[in-house]
N, C-alpha and C positions, 0 to 999 in steps of 0.2 A: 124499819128504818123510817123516821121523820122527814119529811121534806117542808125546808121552807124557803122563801122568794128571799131571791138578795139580787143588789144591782150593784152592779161592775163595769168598768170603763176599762175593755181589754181591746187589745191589739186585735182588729179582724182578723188579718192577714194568719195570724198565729191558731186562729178559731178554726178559720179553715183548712191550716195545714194538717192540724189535729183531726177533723172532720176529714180529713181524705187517709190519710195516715190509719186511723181506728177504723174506717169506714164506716161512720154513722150517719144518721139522715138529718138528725138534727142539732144545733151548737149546744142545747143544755145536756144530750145526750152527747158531746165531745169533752165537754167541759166534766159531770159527771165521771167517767170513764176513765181521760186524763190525771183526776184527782185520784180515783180509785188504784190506778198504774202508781202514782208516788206513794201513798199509802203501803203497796204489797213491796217497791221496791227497798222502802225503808225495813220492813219487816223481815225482806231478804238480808240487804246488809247487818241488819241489828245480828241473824242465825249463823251469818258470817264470820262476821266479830268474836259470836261464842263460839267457833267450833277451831278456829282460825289455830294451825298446826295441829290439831289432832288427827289430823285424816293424812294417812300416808297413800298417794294416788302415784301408781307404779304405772297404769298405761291411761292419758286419756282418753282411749278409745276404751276400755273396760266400762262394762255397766252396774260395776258395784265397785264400793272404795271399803277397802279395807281401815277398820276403824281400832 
């Protein structure tokens, strides 16, 4: 993975609720992290999207879904 500097004018306030939230030490390590959480959560909804009625789930508490 590539890493390069970028400068941003973000809400502190928002830096560190993330930083306590994730519990990291540092804000590019919240920041980081944050971005990596929307990232998977888009990738969730997108498996969502494709599967969206085919899974017929008889008990939430069962650990497998009948497909």
């Amino acid at each position: 993975m590539q890493k390069i500097r970028k400068q941003f004018i973000l809400d502190n306030r928002k830096i560190h609720q993330v930083q306590k939230i994730l519990k990291t030490t540092t804000e590019t390590e919240a920041v980081d992290r944050a971005l990596s959480l929307v990232i998977a959560n888009s990738r969730i909804a997108a498996a969502h999207k494709r599967v969206m009625g085919r899974l017929e789930i008889k008990n939430m508490d069962q650990s497998r879904f009948d497909a």
